[in-house]
C-alpha positions in Angstrom: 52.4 38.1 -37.1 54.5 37.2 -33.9 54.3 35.0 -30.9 51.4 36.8 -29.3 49.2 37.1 -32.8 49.3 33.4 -33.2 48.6 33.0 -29.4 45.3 35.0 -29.6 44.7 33.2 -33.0 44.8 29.7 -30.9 42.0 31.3 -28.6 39.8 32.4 -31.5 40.4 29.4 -33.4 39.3 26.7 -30.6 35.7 28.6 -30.7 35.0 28.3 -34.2 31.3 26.3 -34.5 33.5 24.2 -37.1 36.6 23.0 -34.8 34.8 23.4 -31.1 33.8 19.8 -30.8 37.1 18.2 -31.8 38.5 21.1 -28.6 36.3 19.3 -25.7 38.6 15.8 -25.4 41.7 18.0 -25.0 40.4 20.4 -22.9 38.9 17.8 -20.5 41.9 16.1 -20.3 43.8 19.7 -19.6 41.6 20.4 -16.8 41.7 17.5 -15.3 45.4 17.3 -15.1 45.9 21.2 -14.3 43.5 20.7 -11.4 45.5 18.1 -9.7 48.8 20.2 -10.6 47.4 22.8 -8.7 46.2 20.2 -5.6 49.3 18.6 -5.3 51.0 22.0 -5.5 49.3 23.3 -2.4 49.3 20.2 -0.5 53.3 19.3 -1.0 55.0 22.7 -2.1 55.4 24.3 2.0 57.7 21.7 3.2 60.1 21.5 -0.1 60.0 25.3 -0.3 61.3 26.1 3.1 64.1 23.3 2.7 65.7 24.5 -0.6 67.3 27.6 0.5 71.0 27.3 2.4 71.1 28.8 5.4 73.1 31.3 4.6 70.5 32.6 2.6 68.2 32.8 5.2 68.3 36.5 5.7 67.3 37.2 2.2 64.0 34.5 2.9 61.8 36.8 1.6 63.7 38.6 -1.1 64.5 35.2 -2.7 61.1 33.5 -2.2 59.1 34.6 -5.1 61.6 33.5 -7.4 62.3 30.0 -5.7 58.2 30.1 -5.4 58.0 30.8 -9.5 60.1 28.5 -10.6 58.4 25.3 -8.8 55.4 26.6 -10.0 57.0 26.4 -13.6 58.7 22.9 -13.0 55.2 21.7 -11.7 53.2 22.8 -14.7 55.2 22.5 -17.5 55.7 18.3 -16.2 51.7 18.2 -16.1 51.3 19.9 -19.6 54.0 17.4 -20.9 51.9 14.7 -19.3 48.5 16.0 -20.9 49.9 16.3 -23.9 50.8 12.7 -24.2 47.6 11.4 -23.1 45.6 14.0 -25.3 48.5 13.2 -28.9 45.8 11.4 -30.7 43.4 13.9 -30.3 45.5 16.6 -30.6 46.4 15.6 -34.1 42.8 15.3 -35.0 42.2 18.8 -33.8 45.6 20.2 -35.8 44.3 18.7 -39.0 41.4 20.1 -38.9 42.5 23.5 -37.9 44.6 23.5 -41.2 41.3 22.8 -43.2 39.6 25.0 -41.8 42.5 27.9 -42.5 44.1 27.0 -46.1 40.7 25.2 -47.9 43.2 22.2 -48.1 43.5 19.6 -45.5 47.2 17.5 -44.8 48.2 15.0 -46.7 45.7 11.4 -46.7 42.1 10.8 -46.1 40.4 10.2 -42.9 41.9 6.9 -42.3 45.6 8.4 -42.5 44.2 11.3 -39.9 43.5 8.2 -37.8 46.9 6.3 -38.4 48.5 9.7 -38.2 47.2 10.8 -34.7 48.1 7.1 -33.0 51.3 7.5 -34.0 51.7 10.9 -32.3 52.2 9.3 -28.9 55.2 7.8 -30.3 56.1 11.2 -31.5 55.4 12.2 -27.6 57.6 9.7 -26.3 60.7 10.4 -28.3 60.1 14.4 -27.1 60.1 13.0 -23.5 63.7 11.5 -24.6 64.9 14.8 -25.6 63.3 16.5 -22.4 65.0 14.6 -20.4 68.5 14.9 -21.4 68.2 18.4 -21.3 66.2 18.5 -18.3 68.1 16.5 -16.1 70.8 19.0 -15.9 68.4 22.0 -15.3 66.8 19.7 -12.5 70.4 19.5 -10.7 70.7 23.3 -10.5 67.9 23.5 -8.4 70.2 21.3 -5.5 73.4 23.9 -6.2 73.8 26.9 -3.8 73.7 29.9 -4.9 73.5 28.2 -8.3 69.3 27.2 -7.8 68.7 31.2 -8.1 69.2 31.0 -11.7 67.3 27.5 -12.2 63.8 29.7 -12.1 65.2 31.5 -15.9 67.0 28.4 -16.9 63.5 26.7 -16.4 61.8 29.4 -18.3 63.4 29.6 -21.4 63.5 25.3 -21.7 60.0 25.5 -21.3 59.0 28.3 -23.6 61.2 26.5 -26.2 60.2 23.2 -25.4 56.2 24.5 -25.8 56.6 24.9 -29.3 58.0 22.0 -30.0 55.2 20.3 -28.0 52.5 21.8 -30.0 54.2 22.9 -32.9 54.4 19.0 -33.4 50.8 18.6 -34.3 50.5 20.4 -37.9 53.7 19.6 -38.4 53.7 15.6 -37.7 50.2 15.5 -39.5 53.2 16.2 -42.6 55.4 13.3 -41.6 58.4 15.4 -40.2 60.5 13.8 -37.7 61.4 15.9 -34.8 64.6 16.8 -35.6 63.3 18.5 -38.5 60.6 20.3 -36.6 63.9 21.6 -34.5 66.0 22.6 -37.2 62.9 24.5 -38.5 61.7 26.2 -35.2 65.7 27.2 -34.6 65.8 28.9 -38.3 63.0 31.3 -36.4 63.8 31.8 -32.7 61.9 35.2 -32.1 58.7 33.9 -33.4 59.3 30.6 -31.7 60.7 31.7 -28.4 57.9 34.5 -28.2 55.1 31.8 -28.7 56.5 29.3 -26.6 56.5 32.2 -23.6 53.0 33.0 -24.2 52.1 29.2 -23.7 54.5 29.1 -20.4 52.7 31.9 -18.8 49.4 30.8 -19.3 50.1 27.3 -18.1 50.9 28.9 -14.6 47.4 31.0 -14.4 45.1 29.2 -12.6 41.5 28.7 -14.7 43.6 30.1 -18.0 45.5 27.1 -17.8 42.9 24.4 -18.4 42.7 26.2 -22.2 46.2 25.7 -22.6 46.3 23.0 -24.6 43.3 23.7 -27.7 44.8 27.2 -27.7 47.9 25.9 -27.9 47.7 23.3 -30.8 44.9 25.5 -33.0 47.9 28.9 -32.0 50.5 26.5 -33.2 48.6 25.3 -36.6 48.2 28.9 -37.7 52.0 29.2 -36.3 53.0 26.2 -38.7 51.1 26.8 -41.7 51.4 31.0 -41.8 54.6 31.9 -40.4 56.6 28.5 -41.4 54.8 27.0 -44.3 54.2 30.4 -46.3 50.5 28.9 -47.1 48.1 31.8 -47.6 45.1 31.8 -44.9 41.5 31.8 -46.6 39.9 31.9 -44.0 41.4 32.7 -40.3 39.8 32.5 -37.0 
C-alpha cells in the first residue's frame, strides 16, 4: 500500500464506533486552529502579497501570483498544523495507541498508566521537532525575501512540509514505542516514496478549507496503519 492507501485508511479509521470518541479532542482542537488560519489569512495576506514581488516583476503580476499566493497559503497552514499538533500531543498519542489495538489485536508496549505517561511526554517529543523545524526552516523562510530566488520558495516549502508531516504524525505510533526522533528519521528516510507520498497527501489537505479541520485524526490513525503495516511488517487483523 502507498501514500494515498494509508491516507484513505486514516479517514476510514477515525470513524470506527471503537476509535471515534478518542478522534473529537483532536479534531476540536484542528478546527479551531484551521479556522483562525484561515481568518488571519484573509484579513492580513493582501498587503504582504502585493509587497513581495520586485518591481521588475511587476509585468508578470499575474503570471506569478498563484504561485506566490500558494506558497503563503502553505507557510500559513503547515505553522497552524505544527501548532495543533503540539497542543493536541497527549491526545494524539492516546488516539495512536489505540489505533494499533484496534489493527494488530495487540496494543504498544505498557498498561493504561504508561499510555498516560507516554502521551505527556509527547509534547516534549513536539518541542524537540519544533528544534529541527526550525533549523531547517529558517533558511527556507529567507528565500522568500531573495529576488527572483522567492519563486522557488513555494516547492522548497512543499516538499519540507510533506516530509516534515510524516514525521509529525508518524511520531505518534512510533513514540508510543519509545523511539527518539532521530530514529523515526533514519527510518522514514530508509522509505522516501511511501513517506514523501503520504506526507503530500497530508500537505494538500491541510490547504482545503473544511478538509482541513480532519487533518489531524486522519493523519495520526493514516500514519499508525503507515507505522505498523508498511514500517513495522505487523500483520493487520482487522483494518479500517
Amino acid at each position: 500500500m502507498g501514500g494515498l492507501g494509508y491516507w484513505l485508511a486514516g479517514w476510514r479509521l477515525m470513524w470506527q464506533p471503537g476509535l471515534r470518541r478518542f478522534t473529537l479532542i483532536p479534531l476540536l482542537i484542528n478546527t479551531l486552529l484551521f479556522g483562525l488560519a484561515g481568518w488571519l489569512l484573509l484579513s492580513l495576506a493582501g498587503a504582504w502579497v502585493e509587497g513581495l514581488l520586485p518591481d521588475w516583476l511587476d509585468f508578470l503580476y499575474w503570471l506569478l501570483m498563484p504561485i506566490v499566493v500558494l506558497g503563503l497559503l502553505l507557510a500559513t497552514f503547515f505553522t497552524f498544523t505544527l501548532v495543533a499538533n503540539l497542543i493536541a500531543a497527549p491526545f494524539n498519542a492516546v488516539l495512536a495507541a489505540r489505533v494499533e489495538t484496534h489493527l494488530t489485536g495487540q496494543p504498544p508496549p505498557g498498561d493504561d498508566q504508561g499510555m498516560i505517561t507516554g502521551a505527556v511526554g509527547a509534547v516534549a517529543g513536539e518541542v524537540g521537532r519544533l528544534l529541527y523545524l526550525a533549523a531547517w526552516a529558517i533558511p527556507l523562510v529567507i528565500l522568500w525575501f531573495i529576488p527572483g530566488l522567492n519563486l522557488l520558495a513555494p516547492f522548497a516549502w512543499f516538499l519540507f512540509s510533506a516530509w516534515m508531516m510524516s514525521l509529525e504524525y508518524v511520531d505518534n505510533p512510533a513514540g508510543n514505542h519509545g523511539l527518539s526522533f532521530a530514529e523515526q528519521r533514519r527510518r522514514l528516510r530508509q522509505r522516501p516514496a511511501l513517506t514523501l507520498g503520504f506526507g503530500s497527501l497530508m500537505t494538500l489537505m491541510t490547504m482545503v478549507p473544511v478538509a482541513n479541520f480532519f487533518a489531524m485524526p486522519v493523519g495520526v490513525c493514516g500514519a499508525t496503519r503507515m507505522w505498523v503495516e508498511g514500517f513495522e511488517g505487523k500483520a493487520i487483523r482487522r483494518a479500517g
